[in-house]
C-alpha positions in Angstrom: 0.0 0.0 0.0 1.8 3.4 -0.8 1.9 6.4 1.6 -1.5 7.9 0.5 -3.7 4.9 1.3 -1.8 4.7 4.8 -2.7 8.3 5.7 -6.3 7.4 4.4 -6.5 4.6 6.5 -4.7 6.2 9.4 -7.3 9.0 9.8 -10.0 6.9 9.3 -8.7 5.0 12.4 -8.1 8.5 14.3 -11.2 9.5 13.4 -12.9 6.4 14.4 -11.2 6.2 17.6 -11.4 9.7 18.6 -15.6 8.8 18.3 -15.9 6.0 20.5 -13.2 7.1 23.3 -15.4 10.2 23.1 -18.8 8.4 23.0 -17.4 5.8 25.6 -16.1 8.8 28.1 -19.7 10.3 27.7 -21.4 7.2 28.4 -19.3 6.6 31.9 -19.9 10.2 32.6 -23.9 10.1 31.8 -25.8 7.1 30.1 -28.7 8.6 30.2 -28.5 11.7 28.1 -27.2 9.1 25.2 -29.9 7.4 25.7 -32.1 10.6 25.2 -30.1 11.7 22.6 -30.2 9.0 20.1 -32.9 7.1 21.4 -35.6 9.2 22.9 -35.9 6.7 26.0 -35.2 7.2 29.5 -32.8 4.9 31.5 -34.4 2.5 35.0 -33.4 -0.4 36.4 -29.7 -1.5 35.5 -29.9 0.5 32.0 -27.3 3.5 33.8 -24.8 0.6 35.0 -25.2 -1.4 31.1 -24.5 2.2 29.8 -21.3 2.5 31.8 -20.3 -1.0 30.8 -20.8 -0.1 27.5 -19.4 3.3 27.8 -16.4 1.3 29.3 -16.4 -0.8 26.2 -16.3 1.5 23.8 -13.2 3.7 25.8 -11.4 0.3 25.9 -12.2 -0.5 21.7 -11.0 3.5 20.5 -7.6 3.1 22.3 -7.1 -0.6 21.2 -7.6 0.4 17.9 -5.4 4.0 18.2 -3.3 3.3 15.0 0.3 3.5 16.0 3.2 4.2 14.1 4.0 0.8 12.8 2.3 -0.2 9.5 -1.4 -1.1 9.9 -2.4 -3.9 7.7 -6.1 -4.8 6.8 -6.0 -7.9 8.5 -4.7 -6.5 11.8 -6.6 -7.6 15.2 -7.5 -3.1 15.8 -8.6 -2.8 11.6 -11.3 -5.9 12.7 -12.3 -5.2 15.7 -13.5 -1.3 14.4 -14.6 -2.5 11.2 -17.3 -5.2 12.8 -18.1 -2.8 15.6 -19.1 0.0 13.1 -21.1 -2.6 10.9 -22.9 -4.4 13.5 -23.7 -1.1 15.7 -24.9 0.5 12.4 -27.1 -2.7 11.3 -28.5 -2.7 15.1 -29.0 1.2 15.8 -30.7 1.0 12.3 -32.8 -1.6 13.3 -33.8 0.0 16.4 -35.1 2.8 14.5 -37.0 0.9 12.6 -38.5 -2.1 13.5 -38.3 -1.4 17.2 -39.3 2.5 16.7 -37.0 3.9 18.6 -35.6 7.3 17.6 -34.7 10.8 18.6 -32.1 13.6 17.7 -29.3 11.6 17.0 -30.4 8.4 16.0 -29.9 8.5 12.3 -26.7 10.7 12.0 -25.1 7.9 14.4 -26.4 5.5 11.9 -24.8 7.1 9.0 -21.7 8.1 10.6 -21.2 3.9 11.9 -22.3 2.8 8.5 -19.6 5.4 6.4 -16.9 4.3 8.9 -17.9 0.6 8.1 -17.5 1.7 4.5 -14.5 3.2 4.6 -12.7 0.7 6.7 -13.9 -1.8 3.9 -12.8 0.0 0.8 -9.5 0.6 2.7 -9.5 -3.4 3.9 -10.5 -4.1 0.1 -7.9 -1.8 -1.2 -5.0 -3.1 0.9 -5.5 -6.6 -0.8 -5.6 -5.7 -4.3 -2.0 -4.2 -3.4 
């Protein structure tokens, strides 16, 4: 892969990062303004301590996945892990929306923001082999 399609994929993964550790840090701090925010449901029950575990989760998968100054190939452990996460959290927040009708402010731009990450881990995973 030359230089250009490392940079892509390097700030792809800095962006990607930076979201969950963000999201993750937000959801330790206060699960239940996420859950307002993107779903429009209020937290009882355990849902504040699932929220944190996620929350802790997510913290844990943005720094695993931190790309760092070695080479990262597409079929590295960190390029997996945030490539299925944004699929499968993309698939599931878009299913939430639909079939289970659950939706507020930032529902769909989370979907689309999970979904073009997904995408352009892919490409970039797609790319990397055709090298």
């Amino acid at each position: 892969m030359n230089e250009l399609g490392l940079d892509a994929r390097r700030k792809t993964f800095v962006f990607a990062a930076v979201v969950e550790i963000g999201t993750g840090l937000v959801l330790m701090l206060d699960p239940a303004i996420v859950a307002r925010l993107l779903l429009g449901v209020e937290l009882s029950g355990v849902g504040p301590v699932l929220g944190r575990c996620f929350g802790i989760a997510l913290l844990a998968l943005g720094l695993a996945c931190w790309p760092s100054r070695q080479r990262a190939e597409g079929g590295s452990p960190a390029f997996r892990a945030m490539l299925t996460y944004n699929a499968l959290i993309a698939l599931y927040l878009a299913y939430l929306g639909t079939v289970g009708r659950m939706a507020a402010l930032l529902l769909w731009p989370a979907v689309a923001l999970h979904a073009v990450v997904a995408l352009l881990l892919f490409w970039d995973g797609v790319r990397s082999l055709n090298v």
